[in-house]
N, C-alpha and C positions, 0 to 999 in steps of 0.2 A: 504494500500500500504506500503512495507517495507522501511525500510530508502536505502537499495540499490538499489528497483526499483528507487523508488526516482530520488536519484542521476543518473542513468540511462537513466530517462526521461527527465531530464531539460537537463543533457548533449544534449542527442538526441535533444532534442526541439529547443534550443539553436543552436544547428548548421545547422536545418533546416532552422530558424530564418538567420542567417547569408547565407546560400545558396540562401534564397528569396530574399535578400540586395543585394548579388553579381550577380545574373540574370537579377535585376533591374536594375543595373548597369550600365551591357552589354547591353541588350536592348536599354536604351537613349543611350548610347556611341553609335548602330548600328544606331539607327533611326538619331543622327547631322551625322554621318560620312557617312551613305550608299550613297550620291550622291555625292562626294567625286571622282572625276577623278583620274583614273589609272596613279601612279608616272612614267614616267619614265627615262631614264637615260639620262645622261650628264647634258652638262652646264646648267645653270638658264636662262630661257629666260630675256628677261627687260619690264615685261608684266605690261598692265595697269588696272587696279580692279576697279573694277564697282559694285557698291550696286544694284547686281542681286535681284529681288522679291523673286526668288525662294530660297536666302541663307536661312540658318538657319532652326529649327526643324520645324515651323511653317512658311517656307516660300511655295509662289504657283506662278506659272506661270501666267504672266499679258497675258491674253487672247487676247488683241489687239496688241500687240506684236509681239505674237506669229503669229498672221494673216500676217500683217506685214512681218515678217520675212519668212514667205512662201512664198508669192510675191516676194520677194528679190532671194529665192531660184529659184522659179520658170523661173525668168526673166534673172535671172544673173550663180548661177549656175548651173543652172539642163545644161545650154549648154556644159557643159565638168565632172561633177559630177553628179553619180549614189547613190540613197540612196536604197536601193536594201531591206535593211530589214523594211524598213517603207511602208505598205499598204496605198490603199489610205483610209479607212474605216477608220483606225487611225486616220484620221484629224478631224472622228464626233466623237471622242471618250472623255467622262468627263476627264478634267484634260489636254488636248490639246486644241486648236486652236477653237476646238467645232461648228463645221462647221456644219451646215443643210443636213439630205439625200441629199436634192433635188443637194445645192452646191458640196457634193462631186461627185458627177454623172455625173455633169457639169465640174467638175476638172479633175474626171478621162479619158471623153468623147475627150476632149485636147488634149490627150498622146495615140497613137499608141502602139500595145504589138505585138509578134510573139505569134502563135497560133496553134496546132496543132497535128496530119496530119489530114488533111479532109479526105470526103471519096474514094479521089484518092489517098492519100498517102503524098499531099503534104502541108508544113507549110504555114499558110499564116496572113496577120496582120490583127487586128481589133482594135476596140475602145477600151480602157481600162475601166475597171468595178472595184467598191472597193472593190473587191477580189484580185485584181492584184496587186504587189509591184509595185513602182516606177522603170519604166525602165534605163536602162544603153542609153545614147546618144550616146554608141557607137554598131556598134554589134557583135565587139570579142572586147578582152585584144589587141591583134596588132593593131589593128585602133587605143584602145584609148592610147598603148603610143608611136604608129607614130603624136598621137597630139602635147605635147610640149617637146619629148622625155623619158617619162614616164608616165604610164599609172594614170591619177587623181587617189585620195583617193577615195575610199565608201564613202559618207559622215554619216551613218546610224550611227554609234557611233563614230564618230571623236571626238567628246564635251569629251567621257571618253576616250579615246585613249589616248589622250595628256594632259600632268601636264598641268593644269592652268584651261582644263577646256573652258568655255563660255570664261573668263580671256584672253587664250589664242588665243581663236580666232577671239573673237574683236580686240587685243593687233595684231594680223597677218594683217587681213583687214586695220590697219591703219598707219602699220610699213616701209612704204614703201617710202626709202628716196634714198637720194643722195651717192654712195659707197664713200667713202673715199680715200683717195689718195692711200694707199698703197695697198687697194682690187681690185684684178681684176675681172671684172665681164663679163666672156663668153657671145658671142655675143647669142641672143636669151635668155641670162638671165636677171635678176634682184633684186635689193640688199634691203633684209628684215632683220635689225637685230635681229628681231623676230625667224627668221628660224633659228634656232641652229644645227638643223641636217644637214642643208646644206653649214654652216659656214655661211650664210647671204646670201648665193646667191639661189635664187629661180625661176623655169620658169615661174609659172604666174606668168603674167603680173599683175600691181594695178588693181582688178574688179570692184571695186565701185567709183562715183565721183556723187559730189551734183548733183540732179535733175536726176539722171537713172533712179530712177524707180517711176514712179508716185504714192503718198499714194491720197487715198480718204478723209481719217477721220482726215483731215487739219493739220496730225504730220509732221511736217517738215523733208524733205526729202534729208535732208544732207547725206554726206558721209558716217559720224558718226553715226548718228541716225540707216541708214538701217544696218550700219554692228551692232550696239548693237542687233535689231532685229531678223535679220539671227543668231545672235548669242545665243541670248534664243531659237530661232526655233530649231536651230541643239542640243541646252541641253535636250531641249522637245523629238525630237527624240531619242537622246542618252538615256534617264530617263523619260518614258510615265506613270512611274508610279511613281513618284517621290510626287506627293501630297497627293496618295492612301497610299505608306509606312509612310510619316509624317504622316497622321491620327491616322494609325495603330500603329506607335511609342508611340504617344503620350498615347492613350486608353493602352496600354501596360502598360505604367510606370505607369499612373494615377491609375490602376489595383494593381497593386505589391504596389504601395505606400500605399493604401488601406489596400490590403493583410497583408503588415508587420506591420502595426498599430495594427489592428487585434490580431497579433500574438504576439504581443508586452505584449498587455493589459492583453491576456490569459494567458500570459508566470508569467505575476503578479500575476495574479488571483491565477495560479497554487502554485507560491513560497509561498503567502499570505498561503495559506490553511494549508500549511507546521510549522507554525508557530503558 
């Protein structure tokens, strides 16, 4: 080999070396930040942070939890929120709620869907099957926002919709105080300083209060508790695959960290011979 191929090849090698380092990178930076909620604009809410299971590279959704917080959804908001992108099939799926055939069949047998046309031409409802998303409690947009004067959120990705996050939507469920002298709070409202978008004033009403929703598995059934719950549920929805990408992160970088060792010792080997 000449001394200019040489020179040529370590160049080259070397900067391969460096491109394997900076892909590496990228990668751990994708795998801590990919569940990471959608920033978006205006003020800072005054949110409260909770040592979620799920933070961090190697965090996972607490399974009992998440049960939990389906119940919550189920009993409290599914009466006015639609989660429209979440099937029911989704709740036996690894890395959620991990619920039985048999229980989602019984979950989805619960909820009524529109069906249709038969073979007169006309729609008609039946049971729901885990093929079916979760229906709308309402059955147009004008019913649901003749409800509290605008139509509820989707809740299917609400968790990344809004900065904060799980953060923010336990930090909403518990926000829910007294307005202050100088706020007026329209009749049929009420005062969240959590809601930023709405200056603090908000139509729902407070949803949760100790004792609503019965837990079986002896967790105490506070205020607090169910809204932490519902509140891993709806990140579960928003990020169903959020334990699958951490895995995959991780096998990533442990890969490339590997890789550039490798490259590293060869890259010696190569100089060594040179000499």
């Amino acid at each position: 080999m000449t001394q200019k191929m040489t020179k040529t090849f370590r160049i080259g090698f070397a900067s391969k070396l460096a491109g394997v380092a900076a892909f590496g990178a990228l990668a751990l930076g994708l795998s801590l930040g990919a569940s990471a909620p959608a920033q978006a604009e205006g003020a800072e809410a005054p949110l409260k942070h909770v040592a979620w299971s799920f933070n961090g590279p190697f965090g996972t959704y607490d399974r009992d939890a998440l049960r939990r917080g389906y119940k919550v959804y189920k009993e409290v908001c599914s009466t006015c929120h639609a989660m429209s992108m979440v099937h029911f099939r989704n709740l036996a799926e690894k890395g959620g709620p991990e619920f039985t055939a048999a229980e989602v069949k019984a979950i989805a047998a619960g909820y009524k869907v529109q069906d249709g046309p038969d073979s007169s031409g006309e729609m008609f409802e039946r049971p729901a099957e885990g093929k079916d998303p979760f229906p709308s409690p309402y059955p147009n947009d004008e019913a649901a926002a003749a409800s509290l004067g605008a139509a509820p959120p989707d809740l299917s990705l609400i968790a990344k919709a809004r900065e904060g996050g799980a953060d923010y939507i336990y930090s909403l469920l518990n926000g829910y105080e007294e307005a202050p002298a100088n706020v007026h709070v329209p009749a049929g409202g009420n005062y969240n300083p959590v809601f930023v978008a709405g200056s603090g004033i908000i139509a729902m009403p407070k949803p949760l209060s100790d004792g609503q929703v019965d837990y079986t598995d002896g967790t105490p059934n506070t205020a607090e508790q169910m809204s932490k719950d519902v509140a891993q549920f709806l990140m579960w929805a928003a990020e169903p695959k959020l334990e699958q990408r951490h895995r995959l992160g991780l096998q990533v970088v442990l890969y490339l960290i590997a890789l550039t060792g490798i490259l590293y010792f060869a890259t010696r080997k190569i100089w060594a011979d040179q000499h």
